[in-house]
C-alpha positions in Angstrom: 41.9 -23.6 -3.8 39.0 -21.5 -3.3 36.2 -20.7 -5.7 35.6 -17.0 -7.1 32.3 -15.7 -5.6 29.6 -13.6 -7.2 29.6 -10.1 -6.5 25.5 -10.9 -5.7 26.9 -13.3 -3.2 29.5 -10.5 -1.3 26.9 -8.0 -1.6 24.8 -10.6 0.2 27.3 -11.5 2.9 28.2 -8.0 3.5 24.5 -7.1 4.1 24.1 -10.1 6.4 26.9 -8.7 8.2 26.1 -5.5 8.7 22.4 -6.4 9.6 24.2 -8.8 12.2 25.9 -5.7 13.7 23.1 -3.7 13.8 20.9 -5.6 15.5 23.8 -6.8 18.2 23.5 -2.8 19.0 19.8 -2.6 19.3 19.8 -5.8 21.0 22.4 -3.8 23.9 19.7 -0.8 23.8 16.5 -2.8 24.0 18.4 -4.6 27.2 18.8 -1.4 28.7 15.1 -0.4 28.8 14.1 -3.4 30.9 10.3 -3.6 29.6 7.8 -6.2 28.7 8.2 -5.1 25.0 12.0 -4.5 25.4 12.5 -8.2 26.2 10.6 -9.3 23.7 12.4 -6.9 21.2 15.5 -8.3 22.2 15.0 -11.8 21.8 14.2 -11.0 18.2 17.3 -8.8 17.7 19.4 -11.9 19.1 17.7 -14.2 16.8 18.4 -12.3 13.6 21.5 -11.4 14.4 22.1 -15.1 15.3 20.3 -15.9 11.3 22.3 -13.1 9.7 25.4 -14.5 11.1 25.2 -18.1 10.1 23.8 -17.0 6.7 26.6 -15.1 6.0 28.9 -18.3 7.6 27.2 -20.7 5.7 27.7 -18.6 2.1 31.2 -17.9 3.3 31.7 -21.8 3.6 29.8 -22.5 0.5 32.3 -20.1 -1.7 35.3 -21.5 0.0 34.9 -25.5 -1.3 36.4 -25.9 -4.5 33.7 -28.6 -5.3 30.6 -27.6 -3.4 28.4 -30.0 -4.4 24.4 -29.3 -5.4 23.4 -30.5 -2.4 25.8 -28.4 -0.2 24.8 -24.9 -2.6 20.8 -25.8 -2.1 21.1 -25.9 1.8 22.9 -22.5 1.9 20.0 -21.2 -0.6 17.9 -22.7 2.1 19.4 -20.8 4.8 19.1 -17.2 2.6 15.1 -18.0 2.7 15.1 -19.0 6.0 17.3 -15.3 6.9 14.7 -13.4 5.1 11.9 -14.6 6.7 13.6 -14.2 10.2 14.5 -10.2 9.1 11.0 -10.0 7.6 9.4 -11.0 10.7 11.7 -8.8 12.7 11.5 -5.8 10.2 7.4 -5.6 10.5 8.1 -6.0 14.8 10.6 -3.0 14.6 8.1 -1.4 11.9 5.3 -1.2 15.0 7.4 0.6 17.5 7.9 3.4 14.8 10.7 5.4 16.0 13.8 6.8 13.9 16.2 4.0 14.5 13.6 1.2 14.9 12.4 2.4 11.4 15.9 2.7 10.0 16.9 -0.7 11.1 13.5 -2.2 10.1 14.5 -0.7 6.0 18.4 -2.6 6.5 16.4 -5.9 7.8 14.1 -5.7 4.4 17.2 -4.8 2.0 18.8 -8.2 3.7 15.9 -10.0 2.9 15.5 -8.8 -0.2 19.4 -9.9 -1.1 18.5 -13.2 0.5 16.0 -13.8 -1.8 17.9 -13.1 -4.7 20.1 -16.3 -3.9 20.0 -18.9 -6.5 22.4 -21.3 -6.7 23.1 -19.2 -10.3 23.2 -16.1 -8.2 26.1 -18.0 -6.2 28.3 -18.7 -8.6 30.8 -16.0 -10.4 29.9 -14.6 -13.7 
């Protein structure tokens, strides 16, 4: 038997998601450009789509144990802080190339922080 998530906690895992996804496609066009800057771009796409991913795991596995205990619901509130630093850092590093999609990936990575930052271990459990 599962537990019933928040609807702050989907909204969060959906966002982590979808900020996952986008910066696996940036990560394939900052690849392709074969620069100093490029490379460095993409090893911080990979690492916060890497974050964003096991954020989203970890609150996915967090909902899904009928007893999650404290301990188990701080460490996944430790991993939402941990996911908006790593999309903070990489929103201000996609902020400086300032292009269209840079900037427009750079605004999801801050509204996944943002949701990160909301998680409480309150904010995890359903109304």
């Amino acid at each position: 038997m599962t537990r019933q998530m928040s609807t702050e906690m989907q909204q969060c895992i959906d966002m982590c998601n979808n900020c996952h996804n986008a910066c696996e496609q940036m990560l394939s066009r900052c690849m392709e450009m074969r620069s100093e800057q490029s490379m460095q771009m993409s090893m911080m796409m990979m690492s916060c789509a890497d974050m964003c991913r096991m954020c989203a795991d970890m609150m996915m596995r967090c909902s899904s144990m009928t007893k999650a205990g404290a301990d188990m619901v701080q460490m996944c509130v430790r991993m939402c802080g941990m996911c908006a630093d790593m999309c903070e850092m990489s929103a201000e590093m996609c902020r400086q190339l300032n292009t269209p999609q840079m900037t427009e990936l750079a605004d999801m990575m801050t509204r996944c922080a943002g949701m990160c930052r909301q998680m409480t271990p309150q904010a995890m459990q359903s109304a």
